[in-house]
C-alpha positions as CSV (number, residue, x, y, z in Angstrom):
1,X,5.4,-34.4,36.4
2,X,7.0,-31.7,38.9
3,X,8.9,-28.7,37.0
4,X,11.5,-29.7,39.1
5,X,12.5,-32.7,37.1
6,X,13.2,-30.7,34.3
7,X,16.9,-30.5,34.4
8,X,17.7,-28.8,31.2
9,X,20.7,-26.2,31.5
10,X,22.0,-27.2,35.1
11,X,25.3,-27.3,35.9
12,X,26.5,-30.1,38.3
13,X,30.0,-28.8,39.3
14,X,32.7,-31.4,39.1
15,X,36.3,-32.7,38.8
16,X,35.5,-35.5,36.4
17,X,37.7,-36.4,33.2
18,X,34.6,-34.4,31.2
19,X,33.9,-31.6,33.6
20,X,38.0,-31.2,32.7
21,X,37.7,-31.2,29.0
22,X,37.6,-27.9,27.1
23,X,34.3,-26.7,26.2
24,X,35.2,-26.9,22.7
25,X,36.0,-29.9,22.5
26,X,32.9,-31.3,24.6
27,X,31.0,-29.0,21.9
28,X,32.3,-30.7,18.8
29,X,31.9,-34.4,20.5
30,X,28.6,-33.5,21.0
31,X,27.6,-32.4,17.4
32,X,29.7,-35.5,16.5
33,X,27.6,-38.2,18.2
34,X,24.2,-36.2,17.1
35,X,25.8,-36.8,13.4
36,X,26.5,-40.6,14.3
37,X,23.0,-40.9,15.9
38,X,21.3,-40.1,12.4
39,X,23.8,-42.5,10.7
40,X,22.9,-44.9,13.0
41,X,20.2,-47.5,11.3
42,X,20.6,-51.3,12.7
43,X,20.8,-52.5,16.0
44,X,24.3,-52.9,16.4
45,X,24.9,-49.2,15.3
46,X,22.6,-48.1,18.4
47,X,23.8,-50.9,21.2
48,X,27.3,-49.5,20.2
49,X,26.2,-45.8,21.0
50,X,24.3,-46.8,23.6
51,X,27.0,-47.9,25.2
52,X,29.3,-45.1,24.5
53,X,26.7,-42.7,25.7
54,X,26.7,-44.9,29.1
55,X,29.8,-45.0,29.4
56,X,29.6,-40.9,29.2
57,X,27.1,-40.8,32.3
58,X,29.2,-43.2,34.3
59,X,32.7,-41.0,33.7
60,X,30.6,-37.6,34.3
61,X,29.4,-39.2,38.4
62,X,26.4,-37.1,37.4
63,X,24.4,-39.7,38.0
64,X,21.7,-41.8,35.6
65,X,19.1,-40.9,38.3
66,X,19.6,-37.4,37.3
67,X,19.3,-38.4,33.5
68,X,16.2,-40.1,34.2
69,X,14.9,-37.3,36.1
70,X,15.7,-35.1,33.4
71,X,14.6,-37.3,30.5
72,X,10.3,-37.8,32.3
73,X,8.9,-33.9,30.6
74,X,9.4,-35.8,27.4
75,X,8.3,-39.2,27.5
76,X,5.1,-38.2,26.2
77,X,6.8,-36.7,22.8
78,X,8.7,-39.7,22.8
79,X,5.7,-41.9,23.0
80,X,3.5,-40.3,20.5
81,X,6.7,-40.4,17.9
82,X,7.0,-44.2,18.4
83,X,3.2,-44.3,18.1
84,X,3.0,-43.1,14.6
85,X,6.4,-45.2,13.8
86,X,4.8,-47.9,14.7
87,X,1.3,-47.8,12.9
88,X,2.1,-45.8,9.9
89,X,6.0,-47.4,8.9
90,X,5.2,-49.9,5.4
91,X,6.3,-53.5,5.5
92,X,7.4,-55.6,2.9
93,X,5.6,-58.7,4.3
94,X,2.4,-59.7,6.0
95,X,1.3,-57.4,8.8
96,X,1.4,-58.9,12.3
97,X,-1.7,-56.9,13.6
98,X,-4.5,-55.4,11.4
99,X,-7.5,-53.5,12.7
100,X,-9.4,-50.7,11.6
101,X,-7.0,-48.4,9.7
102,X,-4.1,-49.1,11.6
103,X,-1.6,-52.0,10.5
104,X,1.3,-53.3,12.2
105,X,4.5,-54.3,10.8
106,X,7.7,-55.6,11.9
107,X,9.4,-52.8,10.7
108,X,7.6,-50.6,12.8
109,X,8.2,-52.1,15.4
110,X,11.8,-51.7,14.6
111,X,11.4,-48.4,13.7
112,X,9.3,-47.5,17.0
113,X,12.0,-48.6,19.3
114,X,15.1,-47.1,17.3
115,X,13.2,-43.5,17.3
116,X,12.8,-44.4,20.9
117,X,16.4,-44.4,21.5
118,X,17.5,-42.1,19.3
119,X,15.5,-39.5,21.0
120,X,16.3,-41.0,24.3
121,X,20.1,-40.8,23.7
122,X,20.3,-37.5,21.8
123,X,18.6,-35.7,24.5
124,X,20.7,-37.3,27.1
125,X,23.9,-36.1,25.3
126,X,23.1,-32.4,25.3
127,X,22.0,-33.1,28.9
128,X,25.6,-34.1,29.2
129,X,27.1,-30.9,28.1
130,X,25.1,-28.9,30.1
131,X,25.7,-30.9,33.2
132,X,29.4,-30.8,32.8
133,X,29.9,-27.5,31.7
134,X,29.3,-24.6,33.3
135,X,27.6,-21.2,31.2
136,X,31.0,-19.0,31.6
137,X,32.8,-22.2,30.0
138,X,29.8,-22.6,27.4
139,X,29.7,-19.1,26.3
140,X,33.7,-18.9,25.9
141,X,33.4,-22.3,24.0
142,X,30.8,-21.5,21.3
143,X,32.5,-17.8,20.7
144,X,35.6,-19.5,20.0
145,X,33.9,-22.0,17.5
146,X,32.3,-19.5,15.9
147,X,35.5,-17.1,15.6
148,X,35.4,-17.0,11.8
149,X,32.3,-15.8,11.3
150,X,34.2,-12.3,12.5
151,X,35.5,-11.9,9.6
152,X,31.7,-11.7,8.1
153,X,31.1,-8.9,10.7
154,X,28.8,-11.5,12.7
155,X,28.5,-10.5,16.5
156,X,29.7,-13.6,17.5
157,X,30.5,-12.8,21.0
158,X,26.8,-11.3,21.7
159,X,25.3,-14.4,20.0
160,X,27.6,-16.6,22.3
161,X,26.3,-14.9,25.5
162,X,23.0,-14.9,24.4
163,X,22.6,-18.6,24.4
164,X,24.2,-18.9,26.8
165,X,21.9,-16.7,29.2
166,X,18.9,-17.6,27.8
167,X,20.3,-21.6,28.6
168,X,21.0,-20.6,32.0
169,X,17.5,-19.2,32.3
170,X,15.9,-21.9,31.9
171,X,15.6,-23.5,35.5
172,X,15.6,-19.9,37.0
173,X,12.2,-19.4,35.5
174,X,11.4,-23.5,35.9
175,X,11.7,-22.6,39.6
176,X,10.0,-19.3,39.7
177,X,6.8,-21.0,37.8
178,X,6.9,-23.3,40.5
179,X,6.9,-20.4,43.2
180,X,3.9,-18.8,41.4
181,X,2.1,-22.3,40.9
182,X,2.6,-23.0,44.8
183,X,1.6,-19.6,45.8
184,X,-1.2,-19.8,43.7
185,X,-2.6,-23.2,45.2
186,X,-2.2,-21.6,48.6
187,X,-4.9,-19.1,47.3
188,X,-7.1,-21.9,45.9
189,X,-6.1,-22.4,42.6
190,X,-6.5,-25.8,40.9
191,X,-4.3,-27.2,38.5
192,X,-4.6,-30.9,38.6
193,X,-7.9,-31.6,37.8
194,X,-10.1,-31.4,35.0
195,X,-9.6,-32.4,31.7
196,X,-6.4,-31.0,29.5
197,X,-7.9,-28.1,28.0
198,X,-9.3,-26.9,31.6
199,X,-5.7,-28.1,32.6
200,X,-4.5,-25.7,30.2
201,X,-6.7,-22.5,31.2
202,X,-5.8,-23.0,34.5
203,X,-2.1,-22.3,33.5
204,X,-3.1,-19.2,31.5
205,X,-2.9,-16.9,35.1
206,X,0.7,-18.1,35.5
207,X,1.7,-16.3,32.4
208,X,1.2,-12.4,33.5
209,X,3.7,-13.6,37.0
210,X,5.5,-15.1,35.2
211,X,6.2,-12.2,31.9
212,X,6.8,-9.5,35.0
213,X,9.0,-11.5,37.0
214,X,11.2,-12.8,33.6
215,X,11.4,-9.1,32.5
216,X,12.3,-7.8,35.9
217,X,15.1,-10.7,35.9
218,X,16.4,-9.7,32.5
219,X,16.6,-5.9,33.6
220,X,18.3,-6.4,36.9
221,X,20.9,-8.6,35.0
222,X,21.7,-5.6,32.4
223,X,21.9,-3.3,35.0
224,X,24.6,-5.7,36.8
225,X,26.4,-5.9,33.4
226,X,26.6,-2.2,33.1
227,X,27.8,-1.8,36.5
228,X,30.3,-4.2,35.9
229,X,31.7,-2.1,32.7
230,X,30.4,-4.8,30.2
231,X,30.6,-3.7,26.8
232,X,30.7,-6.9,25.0
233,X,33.6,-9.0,23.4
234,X,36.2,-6.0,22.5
235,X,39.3,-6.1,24.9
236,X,37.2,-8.2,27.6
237,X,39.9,-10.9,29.1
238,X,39.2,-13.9,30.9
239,X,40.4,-15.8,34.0
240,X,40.5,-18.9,32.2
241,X,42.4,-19.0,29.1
242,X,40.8,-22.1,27.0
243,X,43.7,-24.3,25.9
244,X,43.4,-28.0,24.2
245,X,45.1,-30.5,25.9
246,X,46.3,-34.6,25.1
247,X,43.0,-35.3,26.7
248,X,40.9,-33.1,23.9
249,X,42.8,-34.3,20.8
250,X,41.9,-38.1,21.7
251,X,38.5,-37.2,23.1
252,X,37.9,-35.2,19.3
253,X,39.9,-38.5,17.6
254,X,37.2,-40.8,19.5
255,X,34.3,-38.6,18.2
256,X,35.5,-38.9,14.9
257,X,36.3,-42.6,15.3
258,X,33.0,-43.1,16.1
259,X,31.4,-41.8,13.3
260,X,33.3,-43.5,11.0
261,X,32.6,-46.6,12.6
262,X,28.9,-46.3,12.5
263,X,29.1,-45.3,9.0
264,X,30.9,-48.4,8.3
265,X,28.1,-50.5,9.7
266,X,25.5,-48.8,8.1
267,X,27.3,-49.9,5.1
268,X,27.4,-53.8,6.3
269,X,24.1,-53.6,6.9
270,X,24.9,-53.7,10.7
């Protein structure tokens, strides 16, 4: 697996129907669907968000290669989970496959491949509103959302651009680990072979690079705030005014929609 592939807090700019939808609202759907995912418990709950959350990639033109890209550092977390779902989930009736300690239901098989996709689609959604939305956009979103807690003397705003930073970090230092691992292997490192816990020694002379050049980032960017007269959220204006549009409202009215419908088949046993 190539660091590159890991896809987490990039922006793919846009001028699709969700690139255009306030960051709010993208926000909410996405705690929306997350909700619905745990609801979800049959098969026709998850083919019905499945298809949602296709429909999703196809209106965002980000591409499901990009998804797929994204989704390969954790296949292995998602293979181990639907491992132990399916050797250790209790059946009601005979076991299909019985050796050693490990028995094999038809329920875990069920269960095995709905943790599959629930992992599969949840992390696919949050790569959705990262793709779409760019870390400006983000950062205005979640302060907005979390407005009230003001009144409780929270520092929202600093909380706001903190994730957002430390979310738009992430494949700044992806790609400067990369630089160190290829400038490294030009020297005569090795880090493919072996067995994992040389595998994982190997990696332990990337870390001192790696601390020095993420420190050195993080001061150059408060110097550049400084310079820039940044004192945080106080009397700070902003290009873009967030607004909610006729798009948002039935965007938040589908999200909604959604749930309830996949609590009502839960309820049918659906």
């Amino acid at each position: 697996m190539a660091l590159k592939d890991i896809t987490l807090g990039q922006y793919f700019p846009g001028n699709t129907i969700l690139h255009r939808l306030d960051p709010r609202t993208k926000l909410l759907c996405t705690i929306a669907y997350i909700v619905a995912l745990f609801l979800a418990k049959h098969l026709v709950s998850y083919l019905l968000l499945l298809a949602v959350l296709a429909a999703l990639v196809v209106l965002s033109k980000v591409g499901a290669k990009a998804v797929f890209r994204g989704m390969r550092p954790i296949l292995l977390i998602i293979g181990i989970t639907a491992v132990l779902n399916l050797f250790y989930t209790p059946g009601a009736g005979e076991p299909l496959v019985s050796f050693w300690v490990f028995t094999v239901y038809a329920e875990g098989i069920w269960a095995a491949l709905f943790m599959i996709l629930r992992i599969g689609m949840l992390i696919t959604c949050t790569f959705l509103l990262t793709y779409t939305t760019s870390p400006i956009l983000l950062t205005d979103g979640l302060e907005k959302l979390m407005g009230p807690l003001k009144a409780l003397r929270v520092p929202v705003h600093e909380l706001a651009m903190m994730m957002s930073i430390a979310l738009r970090f992430i494949p700044t230092l992806i790609e400067e680990t990369d630089k160190i691992m290829s400038a490294q292997k030009a020297r005569g490192a090795d880090f493919d072979t072996g067995g994992l816990m040389q595998k994982a020694k190997a990696l332990v002379p990337l870390l001192v690079p790696l601390f020095i050049s993420a420190f050195r980032r993080a001061d150059e960017l408060a110097v550049a705030m400084e310079c820039r007269c940044y004192h945080g959220g106080q009397g700070r204006t902003r290009m873009r005014v967030l607004k909610l549009r006729a798009a948002d409202f039935a965007a938040l009215a589908g999200a909604v929609l959604l749930c309830v419908l996949v609590a009502l088949l839960r309820r049918f046993g659906l």
